[in-house]
N, C-alpha and C positions, 0 to 999 in steps of 0.2 A: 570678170566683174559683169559683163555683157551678157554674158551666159547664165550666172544668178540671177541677174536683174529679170531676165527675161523667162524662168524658171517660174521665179514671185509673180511676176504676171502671170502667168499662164496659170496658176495653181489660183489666184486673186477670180481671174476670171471663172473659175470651174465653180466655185463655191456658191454663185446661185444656183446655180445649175443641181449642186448635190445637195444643197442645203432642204427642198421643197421635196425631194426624191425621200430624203430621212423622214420628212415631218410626215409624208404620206405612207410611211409606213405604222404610222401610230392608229388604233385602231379605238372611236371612230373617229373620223376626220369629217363628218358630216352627219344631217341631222338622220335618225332612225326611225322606221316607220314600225308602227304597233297596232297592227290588226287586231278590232276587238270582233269575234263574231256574234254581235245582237247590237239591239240600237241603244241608242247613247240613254242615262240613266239607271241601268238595269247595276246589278251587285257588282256583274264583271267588266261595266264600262268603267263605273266609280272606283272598281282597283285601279285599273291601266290609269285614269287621269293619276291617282295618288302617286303614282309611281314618277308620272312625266317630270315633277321637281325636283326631288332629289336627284333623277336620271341628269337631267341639265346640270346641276349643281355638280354632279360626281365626272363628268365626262364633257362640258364646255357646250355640247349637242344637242339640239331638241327634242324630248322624244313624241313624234307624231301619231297621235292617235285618230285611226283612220275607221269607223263601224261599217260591216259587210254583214247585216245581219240578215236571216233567214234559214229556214231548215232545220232548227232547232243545232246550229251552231255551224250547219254544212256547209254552207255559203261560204261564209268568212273562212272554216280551214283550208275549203277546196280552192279560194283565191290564195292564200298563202303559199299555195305548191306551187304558182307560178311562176314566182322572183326567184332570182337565182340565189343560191345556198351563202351569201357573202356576207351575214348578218346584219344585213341596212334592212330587210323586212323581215319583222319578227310577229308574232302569231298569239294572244293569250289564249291558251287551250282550256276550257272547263274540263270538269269530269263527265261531262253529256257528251263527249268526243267519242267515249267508248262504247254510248249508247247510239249514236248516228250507226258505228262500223258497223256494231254487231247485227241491229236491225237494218241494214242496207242502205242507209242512206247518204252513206259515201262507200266508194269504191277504193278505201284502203285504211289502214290503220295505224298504229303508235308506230310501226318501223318505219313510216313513211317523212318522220320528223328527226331532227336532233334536239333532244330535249335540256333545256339549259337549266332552268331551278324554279323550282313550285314556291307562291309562294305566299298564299293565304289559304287554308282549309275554312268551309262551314258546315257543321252539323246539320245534316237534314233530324227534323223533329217531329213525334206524333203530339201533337194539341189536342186538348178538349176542351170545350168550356168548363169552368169552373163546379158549375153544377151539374155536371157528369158524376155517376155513380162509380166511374174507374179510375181509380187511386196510380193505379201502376198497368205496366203491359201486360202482369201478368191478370190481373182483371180483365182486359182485351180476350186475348185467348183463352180464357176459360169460356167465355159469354159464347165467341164466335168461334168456339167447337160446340157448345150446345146449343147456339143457332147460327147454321150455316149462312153466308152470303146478307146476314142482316146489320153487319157490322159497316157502315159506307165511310169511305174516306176521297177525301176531295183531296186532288192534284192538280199539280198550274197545269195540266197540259197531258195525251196522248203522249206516248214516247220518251216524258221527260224522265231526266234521271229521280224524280219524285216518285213518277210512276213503278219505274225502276223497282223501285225500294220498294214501295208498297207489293207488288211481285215476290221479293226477296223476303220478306218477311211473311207471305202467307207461306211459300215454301219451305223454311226454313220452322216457324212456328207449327207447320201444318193444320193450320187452320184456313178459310174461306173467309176472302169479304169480297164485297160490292166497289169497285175502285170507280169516281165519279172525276174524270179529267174539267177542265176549269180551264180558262184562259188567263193562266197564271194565277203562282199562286196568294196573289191579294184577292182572290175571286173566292179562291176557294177558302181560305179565313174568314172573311165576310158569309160566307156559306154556312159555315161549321158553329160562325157566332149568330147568327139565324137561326140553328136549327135545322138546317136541309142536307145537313150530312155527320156522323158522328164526329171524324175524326178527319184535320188537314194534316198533309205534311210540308211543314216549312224552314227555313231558317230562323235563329234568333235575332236576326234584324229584324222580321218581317211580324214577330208577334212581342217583342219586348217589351216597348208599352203595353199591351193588354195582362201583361205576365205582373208587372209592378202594379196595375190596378188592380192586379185578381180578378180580372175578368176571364182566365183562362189554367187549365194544369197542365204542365208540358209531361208526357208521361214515358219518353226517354229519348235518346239520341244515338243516331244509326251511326257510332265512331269503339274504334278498339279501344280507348281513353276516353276519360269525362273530359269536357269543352271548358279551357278556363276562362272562360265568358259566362256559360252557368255549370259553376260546380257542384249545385247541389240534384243534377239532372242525372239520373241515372242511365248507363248507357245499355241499348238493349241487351247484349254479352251479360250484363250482372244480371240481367231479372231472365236469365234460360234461351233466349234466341240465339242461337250462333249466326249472327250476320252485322258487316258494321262494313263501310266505306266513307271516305270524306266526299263532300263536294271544294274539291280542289280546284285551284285556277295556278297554272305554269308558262313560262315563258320556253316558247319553240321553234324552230328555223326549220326552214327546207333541206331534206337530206343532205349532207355534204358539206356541211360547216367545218370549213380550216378548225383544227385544233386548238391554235394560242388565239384563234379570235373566240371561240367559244370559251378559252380557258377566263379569258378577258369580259365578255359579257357575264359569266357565272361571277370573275370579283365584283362585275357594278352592280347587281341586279342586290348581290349579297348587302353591300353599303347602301343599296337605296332604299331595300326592306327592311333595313335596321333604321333607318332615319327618324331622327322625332314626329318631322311633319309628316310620313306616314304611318309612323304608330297611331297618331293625333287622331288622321284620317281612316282607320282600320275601328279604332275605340269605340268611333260614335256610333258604327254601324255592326258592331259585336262578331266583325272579323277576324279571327284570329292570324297572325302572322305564323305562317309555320315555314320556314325556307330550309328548303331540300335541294340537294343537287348530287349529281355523279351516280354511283350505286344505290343509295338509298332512293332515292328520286326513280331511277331505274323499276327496284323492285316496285316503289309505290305503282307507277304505271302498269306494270307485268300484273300484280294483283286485280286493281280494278276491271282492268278489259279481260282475264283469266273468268273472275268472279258474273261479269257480265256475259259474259258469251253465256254462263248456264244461265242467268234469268232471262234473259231475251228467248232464248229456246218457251219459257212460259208463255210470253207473250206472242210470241208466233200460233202458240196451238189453237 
């Protein structure tokens, strides 16, 4: 009896002991940091907040949203490679990730990450104002093969994945314009609705009001699918251009993420991109939800930076 009694003790006593060992094996057990790289208010700050509530609601944890902006995204990635791969600092990657590598402005690329799940696409868009004589892109290229470089298109920015595009599509269309960079692009909207440039290229956040006023024609959108945010937008693919990419934003960790923690962050991420209050929050600003993860998510990445390595080559010459 002395020897049970004293068995029950000793088994009594060890149960704190194992009981806080289990719980820390649950993954996360503390709050999670969410590097945005640019500063707070931009498309990809206002995803990472939408995410932060359901993130807390689906896993008890905070998710902290930390901006390291600058370099046209560089900043923030190249701070993300510092923490260790244990999924407490996590990284929202744009599709301007592939445009920092290829043009050098960081010194590594997509194998540099474990990528967990994409998880809003935005259509980049050619605008004109309303009282533009070009119905469609294919009006674009016909004009700007019979006048070289008179065609001018305003982008937020040198380098950006706007610019990008504008790049991809004169190669691809093999035609010539005039690409005019802007300090983002609400500069370059304001530009185009002036007069001082034919055509911006933006999201449908950033011109949907002027679209419901008619004060603008969106004349397609750089995506393999029409955007069901506007479906009546033709995508450049239908009107002859062979070129399309999303402006994607994904969640990514430093090389070396454990398995079942990655397999673990891919179920939250999935339940908090589905949540109402970020549908809610996606809606007003005509983002679309698109969550990817595993192979698909994979090829998504391998295309873009595949697809960018040749237009950066343009941009270099």
């Amino acid at each position: 009896m002395h020897a049970k009694r004293w068995i029950c003790t000793a088994v009594m006593a060890l149960l704190p002991l194992t009981l806080p060992a289990a719980a820390e094996a649950k993954f996360p057990n503390a709050p999670v940091t969410l590097i945005v790289p640019y500063s707070p208010g931009g498309s990809t700050d206002i995803i990472a907040r939408g995410l932060a509530e359901p993130f807390q609601k689906i896993t008890g944890q905070p998710l902290v949203i930390v901006n390291k902006s600058g370099g046209g995204s560089a900043v923030g990635l190249t701070e993300a490679l510092t923490y260790k791969p244990d999924g407490y600092t996590l990284v929202l990657v744009p599709s301007a990730f592939a445009v920092a590598s290829k043009l050098g402005m960081v010194k590594f690329d997509q194998t540099a990450f474990d990528h967990i799940a994409n998880i809003t696409s935005e259509p980049l868009c050619f605008v004109v104002k309303a009282s533009s004589p070009w119905k469609d892109m294919r009006d674009v290229v016909a004009f700007a093969k019979a006048n070289p470089g008179v065609v001018t298109i305003g982008v937020g920015g040198a380098g950006t994945l706007a610019h990008m595009t504008a790049l991809g599509i004169e190669k691809r269309g093999n035609i010539k314009m005039t690409v005019v960079p802007f300090g983002g692009n609400a500069l370059a909207k304001t530009a185009m609705l002036g007069g001082h440039v034919s055509i911006a290229s933006m999201h449908p956040s950033e011109f949907v009001s002027q679209m419901k006023a008619k004060q603008v024609r969106v004349l397609g959108a750089v995506t393999d699918t029409r955007s069901p945010d506007i479906p009546d937008v033709p995508t450049f693919k239908e009107q002859g251009i062979d070129f399309a990419w999303d402006d994607s934003r994904w969640i990514a960790a430093p090389k070396g993420l454990a398995a079942d923690v990655k397999a673990e962050l891919v179920a939250i991420f999935k339940k908090a991109a589905a949540a109402q209050s970020f549908k809610d929050h996606t809606d007003k600003m005509k983002i679309t939800i698109d969550f990817r993860s595993g192979a698909a998510l994979d090829k998504q990445i391998g295309v873009l930076f595949s697809e960018m390595a040749e237009i950066a080559k343009e941009a270099q010459k």
